[in-house]
C-alpha positions as CSV (number, residue, x, y, z in Angstrom):
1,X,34.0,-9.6,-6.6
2,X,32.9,-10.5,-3.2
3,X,28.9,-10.2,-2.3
4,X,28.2,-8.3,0.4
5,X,25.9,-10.4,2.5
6,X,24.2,-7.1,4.0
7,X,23.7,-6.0,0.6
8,X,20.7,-8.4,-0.3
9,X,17.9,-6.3,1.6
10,X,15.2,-5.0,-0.4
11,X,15.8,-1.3,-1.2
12,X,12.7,0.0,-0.4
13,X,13.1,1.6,2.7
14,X,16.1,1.7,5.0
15,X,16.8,-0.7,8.0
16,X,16.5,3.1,10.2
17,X,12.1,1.9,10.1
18,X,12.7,-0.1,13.2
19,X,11.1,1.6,16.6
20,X,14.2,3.5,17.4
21,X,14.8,1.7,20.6
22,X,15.4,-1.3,18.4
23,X,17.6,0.6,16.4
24,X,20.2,1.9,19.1
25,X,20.3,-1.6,20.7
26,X,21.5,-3.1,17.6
27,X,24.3,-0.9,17.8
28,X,25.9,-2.4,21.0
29,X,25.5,-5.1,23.3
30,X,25.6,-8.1,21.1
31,X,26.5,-12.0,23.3
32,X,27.2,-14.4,22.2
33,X,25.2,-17.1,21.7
34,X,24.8,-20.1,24.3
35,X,25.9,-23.5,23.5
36,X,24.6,-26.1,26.4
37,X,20.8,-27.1,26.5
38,X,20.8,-25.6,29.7
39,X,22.1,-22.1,28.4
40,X,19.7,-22.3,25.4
41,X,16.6,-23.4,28.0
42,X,17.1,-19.8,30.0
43,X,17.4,-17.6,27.0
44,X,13.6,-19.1,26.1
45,X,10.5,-17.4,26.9
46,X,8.8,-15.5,23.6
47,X,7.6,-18.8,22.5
48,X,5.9,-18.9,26.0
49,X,4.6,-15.3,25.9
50,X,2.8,-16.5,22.9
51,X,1.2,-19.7,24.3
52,X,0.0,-17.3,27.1
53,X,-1.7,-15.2,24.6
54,X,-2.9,-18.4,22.5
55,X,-4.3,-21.0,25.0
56,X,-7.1,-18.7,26.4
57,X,-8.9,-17.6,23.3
58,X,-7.9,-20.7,21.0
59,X,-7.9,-23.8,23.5
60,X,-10.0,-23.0,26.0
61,X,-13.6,-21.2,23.7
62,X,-12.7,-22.1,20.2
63,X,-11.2,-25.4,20.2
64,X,-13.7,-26.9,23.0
65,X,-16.7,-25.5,20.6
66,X,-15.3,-27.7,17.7
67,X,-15.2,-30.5,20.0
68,X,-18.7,-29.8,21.4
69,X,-20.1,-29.2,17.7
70,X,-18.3,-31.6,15.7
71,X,-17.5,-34.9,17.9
72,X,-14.1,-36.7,17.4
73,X,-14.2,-36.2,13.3
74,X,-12.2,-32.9,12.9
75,X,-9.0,-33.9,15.7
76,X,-6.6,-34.1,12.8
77,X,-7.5,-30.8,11.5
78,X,-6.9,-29.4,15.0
79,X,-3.5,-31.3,15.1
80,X,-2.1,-30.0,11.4
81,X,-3.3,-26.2,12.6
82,X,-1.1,-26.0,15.9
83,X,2.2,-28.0,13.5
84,X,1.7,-26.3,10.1
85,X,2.2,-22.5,11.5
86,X,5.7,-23.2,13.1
87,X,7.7,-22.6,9.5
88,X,6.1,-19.3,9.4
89,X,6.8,-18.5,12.2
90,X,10.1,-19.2,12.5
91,X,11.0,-17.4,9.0
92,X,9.8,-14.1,10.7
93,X,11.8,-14.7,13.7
94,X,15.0,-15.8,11.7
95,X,13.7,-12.4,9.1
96,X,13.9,-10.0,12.5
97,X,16.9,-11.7,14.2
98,X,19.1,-11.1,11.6
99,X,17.8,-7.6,10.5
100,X,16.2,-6.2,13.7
101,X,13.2,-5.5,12.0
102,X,9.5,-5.7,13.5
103,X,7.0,-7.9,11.5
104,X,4.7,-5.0,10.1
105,X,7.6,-3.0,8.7
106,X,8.9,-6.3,7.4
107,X,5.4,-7.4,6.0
108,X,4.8,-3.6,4.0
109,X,8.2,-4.7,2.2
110,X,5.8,-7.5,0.2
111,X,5.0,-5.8,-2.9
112,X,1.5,-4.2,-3.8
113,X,1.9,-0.6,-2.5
114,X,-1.3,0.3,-1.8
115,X,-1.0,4.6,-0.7
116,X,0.5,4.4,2.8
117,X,1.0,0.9,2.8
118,X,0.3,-2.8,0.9
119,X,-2.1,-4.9,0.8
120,X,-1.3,-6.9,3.7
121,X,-1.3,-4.2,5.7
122,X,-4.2,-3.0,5.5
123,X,-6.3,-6.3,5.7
124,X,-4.2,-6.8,9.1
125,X,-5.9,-3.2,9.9
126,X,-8.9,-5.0,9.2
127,X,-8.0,-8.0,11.5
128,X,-7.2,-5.5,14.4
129,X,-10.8,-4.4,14.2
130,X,-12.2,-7.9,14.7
131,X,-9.1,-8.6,16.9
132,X,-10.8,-6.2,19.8
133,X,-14.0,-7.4,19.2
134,X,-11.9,-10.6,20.1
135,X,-10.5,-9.4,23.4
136,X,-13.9,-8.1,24.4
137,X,-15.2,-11.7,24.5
138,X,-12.5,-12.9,26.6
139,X,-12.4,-10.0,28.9
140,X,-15.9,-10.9,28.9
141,X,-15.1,-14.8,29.7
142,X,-13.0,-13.8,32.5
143,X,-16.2,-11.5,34.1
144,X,-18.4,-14.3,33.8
145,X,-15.9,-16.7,35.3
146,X,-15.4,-14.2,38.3
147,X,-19.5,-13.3,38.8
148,X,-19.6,-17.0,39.3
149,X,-17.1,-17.0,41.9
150,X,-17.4,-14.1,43.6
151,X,-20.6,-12.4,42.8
152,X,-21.5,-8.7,44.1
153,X,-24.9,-9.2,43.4
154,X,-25.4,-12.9,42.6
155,X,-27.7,-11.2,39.4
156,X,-25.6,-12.9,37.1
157,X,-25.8,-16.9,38.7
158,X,-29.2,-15.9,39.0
159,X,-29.6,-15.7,35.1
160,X,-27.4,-18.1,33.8
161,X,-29.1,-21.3,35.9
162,X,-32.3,-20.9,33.7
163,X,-31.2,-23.1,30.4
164,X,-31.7,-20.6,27.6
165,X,-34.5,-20.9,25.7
166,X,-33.2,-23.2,22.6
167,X,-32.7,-26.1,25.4
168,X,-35.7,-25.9,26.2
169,X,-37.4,-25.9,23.5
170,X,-35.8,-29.0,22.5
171,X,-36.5,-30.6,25.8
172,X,-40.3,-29.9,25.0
173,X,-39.7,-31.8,21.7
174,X,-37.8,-34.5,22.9
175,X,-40.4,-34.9,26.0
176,X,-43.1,-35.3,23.6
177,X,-41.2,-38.0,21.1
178,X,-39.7,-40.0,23.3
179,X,-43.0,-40.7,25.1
180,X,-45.2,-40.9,21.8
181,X,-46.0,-43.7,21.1
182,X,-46.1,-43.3,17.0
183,X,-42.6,-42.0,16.8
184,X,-39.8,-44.8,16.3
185,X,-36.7,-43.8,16.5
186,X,-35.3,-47.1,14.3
187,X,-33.3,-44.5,12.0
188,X,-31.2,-43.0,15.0
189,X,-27.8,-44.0,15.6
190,X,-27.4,-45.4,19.3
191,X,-24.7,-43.0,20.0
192,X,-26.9,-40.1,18.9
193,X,-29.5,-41.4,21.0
194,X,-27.3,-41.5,24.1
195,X,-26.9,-38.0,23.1
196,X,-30.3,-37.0,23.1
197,X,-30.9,-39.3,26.1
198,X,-27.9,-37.4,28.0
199,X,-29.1,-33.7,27.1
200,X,-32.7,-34.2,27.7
201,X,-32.1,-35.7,31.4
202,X,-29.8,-32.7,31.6
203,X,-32.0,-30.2,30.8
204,X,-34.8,-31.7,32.7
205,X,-32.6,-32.1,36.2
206,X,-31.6,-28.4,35.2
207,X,-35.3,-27.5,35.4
208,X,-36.0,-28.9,38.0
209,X,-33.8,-27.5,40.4
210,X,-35.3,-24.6,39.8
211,X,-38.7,-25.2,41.0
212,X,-41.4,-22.3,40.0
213,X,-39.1,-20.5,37.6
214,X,-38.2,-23.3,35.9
215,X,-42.3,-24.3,35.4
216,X,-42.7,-20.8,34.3
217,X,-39.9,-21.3,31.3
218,X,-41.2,-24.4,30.2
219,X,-44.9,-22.7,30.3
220,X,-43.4,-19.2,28.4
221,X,-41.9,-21.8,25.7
222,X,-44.9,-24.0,25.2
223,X,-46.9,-20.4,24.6
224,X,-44.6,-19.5,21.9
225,X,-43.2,-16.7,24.0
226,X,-39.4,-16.0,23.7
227,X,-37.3,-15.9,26.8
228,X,-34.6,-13.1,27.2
229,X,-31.5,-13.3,28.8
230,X,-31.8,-10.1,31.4
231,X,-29.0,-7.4,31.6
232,X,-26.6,-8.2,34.5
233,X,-24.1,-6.4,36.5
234,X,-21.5,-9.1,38.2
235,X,-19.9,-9.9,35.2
236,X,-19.5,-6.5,33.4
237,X,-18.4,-5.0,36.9
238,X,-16.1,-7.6,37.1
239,X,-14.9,-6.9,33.4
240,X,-14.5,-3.2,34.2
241,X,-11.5,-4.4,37.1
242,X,-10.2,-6.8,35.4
243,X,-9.3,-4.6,32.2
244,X,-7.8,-1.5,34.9
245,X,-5.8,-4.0,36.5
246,X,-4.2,-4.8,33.0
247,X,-4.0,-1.2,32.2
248,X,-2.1,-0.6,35.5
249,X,0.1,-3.8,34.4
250,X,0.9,-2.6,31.1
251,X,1.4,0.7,31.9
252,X,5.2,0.4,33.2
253,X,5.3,-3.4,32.8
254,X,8.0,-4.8,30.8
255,X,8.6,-8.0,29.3
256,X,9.9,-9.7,31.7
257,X,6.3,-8.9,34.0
258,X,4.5,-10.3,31.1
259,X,6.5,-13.6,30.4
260,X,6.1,-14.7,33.9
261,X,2.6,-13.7,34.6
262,X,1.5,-15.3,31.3
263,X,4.2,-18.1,32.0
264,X,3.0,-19.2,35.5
265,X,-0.9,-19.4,34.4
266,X,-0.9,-21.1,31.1
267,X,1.0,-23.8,32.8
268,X,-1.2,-24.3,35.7
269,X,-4.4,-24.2,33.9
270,X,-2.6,-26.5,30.8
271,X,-1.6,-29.2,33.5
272,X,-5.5,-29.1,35.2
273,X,-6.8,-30.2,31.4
274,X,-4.5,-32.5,30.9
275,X,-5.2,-34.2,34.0
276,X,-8.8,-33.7,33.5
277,X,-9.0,-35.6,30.0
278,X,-6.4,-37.8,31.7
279,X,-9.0,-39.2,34.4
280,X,-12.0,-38.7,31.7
281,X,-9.9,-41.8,29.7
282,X,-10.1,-43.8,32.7
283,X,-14.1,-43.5,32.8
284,X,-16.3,-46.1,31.2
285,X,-18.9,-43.4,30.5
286,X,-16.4,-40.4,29.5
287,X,-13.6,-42.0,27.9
288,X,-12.8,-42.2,24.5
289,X,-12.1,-45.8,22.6
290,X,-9.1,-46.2,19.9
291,X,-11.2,-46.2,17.3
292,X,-12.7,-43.2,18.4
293,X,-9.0,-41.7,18.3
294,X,-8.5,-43.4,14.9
295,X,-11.6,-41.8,13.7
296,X,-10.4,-38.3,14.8
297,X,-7.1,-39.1,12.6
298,X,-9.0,-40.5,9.2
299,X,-9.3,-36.9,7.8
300,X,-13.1,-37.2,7.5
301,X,-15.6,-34.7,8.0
302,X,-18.2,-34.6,10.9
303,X,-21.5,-37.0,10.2
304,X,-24.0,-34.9,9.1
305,X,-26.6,-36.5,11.8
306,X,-29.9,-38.7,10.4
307,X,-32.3,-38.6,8.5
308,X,-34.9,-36.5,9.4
309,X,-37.0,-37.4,6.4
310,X,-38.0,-40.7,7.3
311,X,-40.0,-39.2,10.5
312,X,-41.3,-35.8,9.1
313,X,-44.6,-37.5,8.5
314,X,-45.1,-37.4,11.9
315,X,-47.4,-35.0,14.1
316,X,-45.4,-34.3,16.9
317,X,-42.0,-33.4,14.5
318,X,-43.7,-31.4,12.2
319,X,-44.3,-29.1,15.4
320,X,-40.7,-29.3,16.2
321,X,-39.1,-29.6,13.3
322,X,-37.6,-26.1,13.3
323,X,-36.2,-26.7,16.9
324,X,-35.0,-30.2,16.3
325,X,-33.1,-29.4,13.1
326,X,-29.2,-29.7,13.5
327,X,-26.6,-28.4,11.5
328,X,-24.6,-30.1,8.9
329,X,-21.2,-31.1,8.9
330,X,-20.2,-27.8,6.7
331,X,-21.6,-25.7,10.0
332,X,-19.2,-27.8,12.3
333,X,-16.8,-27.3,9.6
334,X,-16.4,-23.7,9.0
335,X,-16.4,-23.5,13.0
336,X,-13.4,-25.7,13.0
337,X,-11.9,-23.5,10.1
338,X,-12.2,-20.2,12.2
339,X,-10.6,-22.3,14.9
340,X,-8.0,-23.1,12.4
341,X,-7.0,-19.9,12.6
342,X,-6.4,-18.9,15.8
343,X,-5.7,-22.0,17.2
344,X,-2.2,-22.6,18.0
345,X,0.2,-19.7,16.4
346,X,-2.4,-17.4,14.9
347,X,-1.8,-15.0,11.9
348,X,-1.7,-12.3,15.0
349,X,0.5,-14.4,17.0
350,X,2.6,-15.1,14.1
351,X,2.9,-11.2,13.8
352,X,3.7,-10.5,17.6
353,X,6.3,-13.5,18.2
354,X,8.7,-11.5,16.7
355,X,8.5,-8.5,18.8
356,X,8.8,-10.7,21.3
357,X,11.8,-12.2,20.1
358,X,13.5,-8.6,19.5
359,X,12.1,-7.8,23.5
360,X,14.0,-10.8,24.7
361,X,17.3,-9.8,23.1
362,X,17.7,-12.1,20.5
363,X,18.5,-9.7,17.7
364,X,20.0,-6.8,19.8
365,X,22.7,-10.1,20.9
366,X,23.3,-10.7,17.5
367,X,24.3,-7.3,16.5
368,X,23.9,-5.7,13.0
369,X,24.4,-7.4,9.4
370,X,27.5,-7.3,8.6
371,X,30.2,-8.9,6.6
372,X,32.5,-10.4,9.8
373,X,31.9,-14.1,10.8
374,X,31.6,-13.4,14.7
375,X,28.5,-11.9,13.1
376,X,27.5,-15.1,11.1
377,X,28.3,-17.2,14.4
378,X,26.1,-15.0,16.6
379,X,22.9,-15.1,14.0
380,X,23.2,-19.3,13.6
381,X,23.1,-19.0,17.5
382,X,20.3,-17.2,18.4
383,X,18.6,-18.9,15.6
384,X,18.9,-21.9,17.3
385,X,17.9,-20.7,20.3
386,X,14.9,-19.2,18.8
387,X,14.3,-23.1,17.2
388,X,14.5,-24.4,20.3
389,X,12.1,-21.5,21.8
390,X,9.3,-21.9,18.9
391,X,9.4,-25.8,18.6
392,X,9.0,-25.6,22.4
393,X,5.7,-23.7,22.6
394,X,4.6,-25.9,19.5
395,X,5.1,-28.8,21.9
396,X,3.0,-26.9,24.8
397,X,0.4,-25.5,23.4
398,X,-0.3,-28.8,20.7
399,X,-1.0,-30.9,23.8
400,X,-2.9,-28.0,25.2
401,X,-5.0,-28.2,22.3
402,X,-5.5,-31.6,21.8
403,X,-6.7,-32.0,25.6
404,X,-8.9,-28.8,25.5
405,X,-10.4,-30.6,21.8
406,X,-10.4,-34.0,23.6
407,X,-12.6,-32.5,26.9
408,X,-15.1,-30.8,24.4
409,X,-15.6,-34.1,22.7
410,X,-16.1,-36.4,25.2
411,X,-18.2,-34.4,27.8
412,X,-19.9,-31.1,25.9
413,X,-20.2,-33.4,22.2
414,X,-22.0,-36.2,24.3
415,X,-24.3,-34.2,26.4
416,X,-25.4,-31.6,23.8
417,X,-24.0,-28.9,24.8
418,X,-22.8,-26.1,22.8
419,X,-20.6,-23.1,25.1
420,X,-21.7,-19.6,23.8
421,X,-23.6,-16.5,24.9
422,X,-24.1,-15.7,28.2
423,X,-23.6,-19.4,29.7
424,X,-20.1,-19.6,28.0
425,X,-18.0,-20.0,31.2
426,X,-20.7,-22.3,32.9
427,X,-21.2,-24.5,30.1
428,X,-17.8,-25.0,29.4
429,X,-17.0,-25.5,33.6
430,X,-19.5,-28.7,33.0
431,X,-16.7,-30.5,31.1
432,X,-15.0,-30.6,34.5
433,X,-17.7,-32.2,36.4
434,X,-17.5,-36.0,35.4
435,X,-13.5,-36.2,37.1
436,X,-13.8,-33.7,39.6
437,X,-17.5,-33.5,40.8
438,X,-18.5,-30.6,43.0
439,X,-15.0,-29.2,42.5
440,X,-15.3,-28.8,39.6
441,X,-16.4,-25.3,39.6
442,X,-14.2,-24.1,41.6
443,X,-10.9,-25.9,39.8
444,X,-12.4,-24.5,36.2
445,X,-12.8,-21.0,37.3
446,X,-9.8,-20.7,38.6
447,X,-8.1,-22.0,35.1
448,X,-10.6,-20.2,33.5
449,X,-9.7,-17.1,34.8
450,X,-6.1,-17.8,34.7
451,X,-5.8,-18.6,31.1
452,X,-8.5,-15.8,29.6
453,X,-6.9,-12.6,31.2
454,X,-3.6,-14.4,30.3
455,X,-4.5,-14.3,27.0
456,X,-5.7,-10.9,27.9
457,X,-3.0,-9.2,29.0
458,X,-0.3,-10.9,26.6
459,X,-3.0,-10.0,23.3
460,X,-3.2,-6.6,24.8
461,X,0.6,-5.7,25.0
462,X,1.2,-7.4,21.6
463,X,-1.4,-5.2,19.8
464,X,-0.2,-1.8,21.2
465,X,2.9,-2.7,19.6
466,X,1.2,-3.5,16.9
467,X,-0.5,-0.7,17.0
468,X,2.2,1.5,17.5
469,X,4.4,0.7,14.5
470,X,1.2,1.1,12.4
471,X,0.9,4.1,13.8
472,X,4.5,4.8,11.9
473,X,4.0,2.6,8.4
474,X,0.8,5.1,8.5
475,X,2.3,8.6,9.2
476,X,0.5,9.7,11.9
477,X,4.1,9.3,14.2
478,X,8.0,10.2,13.1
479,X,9.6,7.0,12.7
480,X,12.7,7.5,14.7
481,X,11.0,10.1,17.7
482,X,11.5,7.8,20.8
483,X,9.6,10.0,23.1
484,X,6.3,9.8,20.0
485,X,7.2,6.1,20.2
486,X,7.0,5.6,24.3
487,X,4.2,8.1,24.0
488,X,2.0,6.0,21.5
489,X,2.4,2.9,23.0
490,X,1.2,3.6,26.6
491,X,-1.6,5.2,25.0
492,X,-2.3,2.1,23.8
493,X,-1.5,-0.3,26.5
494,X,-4.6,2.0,28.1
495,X,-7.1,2.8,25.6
496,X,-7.1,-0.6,24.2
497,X,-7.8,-2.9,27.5
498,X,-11.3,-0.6,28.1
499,X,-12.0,-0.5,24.8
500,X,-11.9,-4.1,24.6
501,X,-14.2,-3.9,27.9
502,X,-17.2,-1.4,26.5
503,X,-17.3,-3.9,23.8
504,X,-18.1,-6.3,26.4
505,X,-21.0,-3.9,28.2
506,X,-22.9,-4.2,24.3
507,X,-23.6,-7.6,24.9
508,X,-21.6,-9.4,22.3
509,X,-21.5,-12.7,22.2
510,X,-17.8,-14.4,23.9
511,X,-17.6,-17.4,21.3
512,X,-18.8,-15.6,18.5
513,X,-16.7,-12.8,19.1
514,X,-14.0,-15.3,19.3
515,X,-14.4,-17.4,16.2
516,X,-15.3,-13.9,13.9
517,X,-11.4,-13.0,14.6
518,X,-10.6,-16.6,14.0
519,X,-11.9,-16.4,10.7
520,X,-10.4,-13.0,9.8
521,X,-7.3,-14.4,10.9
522,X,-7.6,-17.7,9.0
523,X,-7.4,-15.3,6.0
524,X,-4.5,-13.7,6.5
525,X,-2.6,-16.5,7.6
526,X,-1.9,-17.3,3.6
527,X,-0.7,-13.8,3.8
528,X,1.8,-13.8,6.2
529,X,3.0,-17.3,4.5
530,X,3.3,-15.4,1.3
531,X,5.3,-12.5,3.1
532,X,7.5,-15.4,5.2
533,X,8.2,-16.9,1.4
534,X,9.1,-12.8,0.1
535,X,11.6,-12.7,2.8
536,X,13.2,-16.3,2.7
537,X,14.0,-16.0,-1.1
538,X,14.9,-12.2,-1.1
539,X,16.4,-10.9,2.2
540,X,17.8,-14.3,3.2
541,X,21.3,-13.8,4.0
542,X,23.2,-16.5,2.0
543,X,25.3,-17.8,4.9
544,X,22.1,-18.5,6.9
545,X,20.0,-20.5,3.8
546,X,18.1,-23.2,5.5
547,X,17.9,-26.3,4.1
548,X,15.9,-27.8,1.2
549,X,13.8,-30.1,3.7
550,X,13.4,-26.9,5.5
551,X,12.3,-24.9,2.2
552,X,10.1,-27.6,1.3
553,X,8.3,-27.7,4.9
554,X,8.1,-23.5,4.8
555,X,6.0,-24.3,1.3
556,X,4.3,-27.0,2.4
557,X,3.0,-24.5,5.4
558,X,2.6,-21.9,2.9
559,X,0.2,-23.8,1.1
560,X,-1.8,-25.8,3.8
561,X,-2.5,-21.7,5.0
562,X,-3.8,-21.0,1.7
563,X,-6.1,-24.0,1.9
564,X,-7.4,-23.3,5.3
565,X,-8.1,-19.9,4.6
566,X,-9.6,-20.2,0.8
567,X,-12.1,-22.8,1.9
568,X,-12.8,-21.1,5.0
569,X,-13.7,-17.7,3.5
570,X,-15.7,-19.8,0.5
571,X,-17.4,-21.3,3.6
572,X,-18.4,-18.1,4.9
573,X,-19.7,-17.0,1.7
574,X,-21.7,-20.2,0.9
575,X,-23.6,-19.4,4.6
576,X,-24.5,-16.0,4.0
577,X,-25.6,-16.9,0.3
């Protein structure tokens, strides 16, 4: 007896769960596929959508951190999390191509019913939560870059050119050793020196510049006082437009709007790093050596500094012990692992590239599962184009990466600096200032603000979707009621965007905000690799089997997730134990 290739689905629910607009397409207008490299390259563009939405948050804040923190020692891990996603990631395109189906109603197939939904589900609720907390940070990013730019009230410059008050603290300590007289600094490595030399002169410069106020830190330090950042208006005004313009975008915008917005900045701002670590390499002061390179590739952990020990007889650093004290490598490391997981394709990512793929046509093109070979012929095609589509953003946003990882290391690592808080966008604009000197400002802020509200608006339109087949899996919406679905999701392409902003007005922190979802969705990426396995060896049509190389790289994948996001929740743990 003959199988029916359509027959292999699981039975839990019907293939009638996909948004109903998804459903009626399916129906009618299938192409076929293209067959030149120049037909394939203009069907391309979800992979893009996706490096819009990943370079901002990932690159740009997260993966320059690790540099900053960490120094050369964790590159490799920051290689193997942009190349290990993309078997994931393709298994849920290749799952919704062939069956139409959108990744959360394809992920609550996994078993482990759990009421409404399964497991996986509902710790991706959880992810959403930090996931806005996320967004505010960048929205955040993107008002600080513009209050630099174009202040209102010049409040916020104001603020952010007195160093806060951990620098100087440690330029009090480091003032006071290096000019003692008992202190020798024999047990220092002479590249952490230069480090410390770098920072202090930094700081001091930074000072200063700023004449009285900068005497009246050092003074308010030296008392024992503590310095607060004050409340300013530039950059939250400038958050408040920036998230209406995106609700005005998303409000009729359709795909297309959002692939070439997202499109057009990534690719300007990716080039302006690239160029920047470029001209770093051809520095004697900036540029990193081969075995600097070949360090970043040894899959080591960061040093964990000096000893302290040796000098904590001393007078002056048992009064500055508590300010000189750096992290271990496990610190770096567990910022690295949060990276891990949005870096590259992220677990959300990974859950939105699908959508985007169904958005672009791919599995309206190749028409419902069925038992004829023109339908066969149509899947293997738009597969392929969606290969060439996801290997293609691999390739983009793993240079990306690299460069924005690269830049932290051999600028923010060996000057001491550390981007968070309220100097996030000016501390990570100083990475720009060895190559391009008093333009650098200028040519960072206008990356900056390209890539963060791309991120922005891409992350925004991804989670109402999101949001709005939750809505369904959930109850609270009729699966199949169009006008409930249209409805839902411009409720969400508004609420979302100034929600994401009020966060910003409480004064979270941008990096931390960024690395918590980084974290959350370092955890669920072994998730979504379990659900990408579910669906490869259950709903796998048997005409379309991959092959065993590809199996074994899908597992391999699977399992490097797992790793990553064990170690960095048992990180986590260990730091609040």
């Amino acid at each position: 007896m003959a199988i029916d290739p359509a027959s292999n689905l699981p039975e839990t629910e019907p293939l009638d769960t996909v948004p109903p607009e998804f459903d009626q397409e399916l129906n009618e207008g299938t192409l076929p596929p293209p067959k030149t490299l120049g037909g394939i390259l203009r069907q391309l563009g979800p992979g893009l959508v996706v490096a819009g939405s990943i370079v901002g948050s990932g690159e740009l804040i997260a993966t320059t951190k690790t540099g900053a923190q960490a120094g050369i020692a964790l590159l490799w891990l920051i290689v193997v999390g942009c190349l290990i996603k993309v078997f994931v990631q393709i298994e849920l395109g290749r799952y919704s191509i062939c069956n139409g189906e959108t990744t959360l109603n394809a992920l609550n197939r996994v078993p482990g019913r759990m009421g409404p939904a399964n497991w996986i589900i509902w710790f991706w609720f959880f992810m959403m939560l930090a996931g806005i907390a996320q967004l505010g940070g960048i929205v955040g990013g993107v008002g600080q870059s513009l209050a630099i730019a174009i202040p209102f009230t010049g409040d916020y410059r104001e603020a952010i050119a007195v160093p806060e008050q951990s620098e100087i603290a440690s330029y009090l300590a480091w003032t006071e050793i290096l000019n003692s007289e008992t202190v020798e600094l024999t047990d220092v490595p002479e590249e952490e020196l230069t480090r410390i030399q770098l920072g202090h002169k930094r700081i001091g410069d930074a000072l200063g510049e700023l004449g009285e106020r900068g005497t009246q830190a050092l003074e308010a330090v030296k008392a024992g006082e503590t310095l607060k950042d004050p409340h300013t208006w530039d950059d939250k005004f400038w958050a408040l437009i920036v998230g209406l313009i995106t609700v005005a975008l998303l409000y009729n915008g359709r795909y297309s709007v959002i692939q070439n917005i997202s499109t057009v900045l990534v690719i300007a701002f990716t080039f302006i790093t690239i160029g920047n670590v470029a001209s770093l390499q051809m520095t004697k002061e900036w540029a990193l050596s081969w075995d600097d390179i070949a360090t970043g590739f040894s899959f080591g952990l960061p040093k964990t500094g000096y000893n302290w020990d040796s000098l904590a007889s001393s007078e002056v650093l048992s009064r500055w012990g508590e300010t000189l004290k750096t992290g271990d490598k496990w610190d770096s490391l567990a910022t690295a692992l949060a990276t891990f997981g949005i870096i590259g394709v992220g677990a959300t990512e990974l859950i939105t590239y699908p959508y985007w793929c169904i958005e672009k046509g791919y599995a309206r093109y190749t028409g419902k599962r069925t038992n004829d070979e023109d339908w066969v012929t149509r899947a293997r095609g738009w597969m392929k184009v969606m290969h060439y589509d996801a290997f293609l953003s691999m390739v983009v946003y793993t240079i990306a990466t690299m460069a924005f990882f690269v830049m932290g290391v051999a600028v923010l690592y060996r000057e001491g600096r550390d981007p968070g808080g309220m100097r996030m966008v000016s501390t990570l604009a100083s990475a720009y200032v060895p190559v391009f000197g008093t333009y650098a400002k200028w040519l960072f802020l206008g990356g900056a603000i390209a890539v963060l509200y791309s991120t922005f608006l891409v992350a925004n339109a991804g989670h109402s979707r999101m949001y709005t087949d939750a809505m369904k899996i959930f109850g609270f919406i009729p699966r199949n009621d169009q006008k409930a679905h249209d409805r839902t999701l411009t409720t969400f392409c508004v609420v979302l965007p100034i929600l994401c902003v009020a966060l910003h007005w409480t004064g979270i922190d941008p990096a931390s905000a960024v690395l918590l979802s980084g974290m959350m969705q370092a955890t669920m990426l072994p998730m979504i690799g379990l659900g990408a396995l579910y669906f490869r060896y259950t709903s796998t049509d048997p005409r379309l089997a991959p092959s065993k190389l590809w199996d074994l790289m899908l597992i391999l994948s699977f399992l490097g997730l797992l790793v990553a996001g064990v170690w960095g929740v048992y990180l986590q743990i260990q730091k609040l134990l």
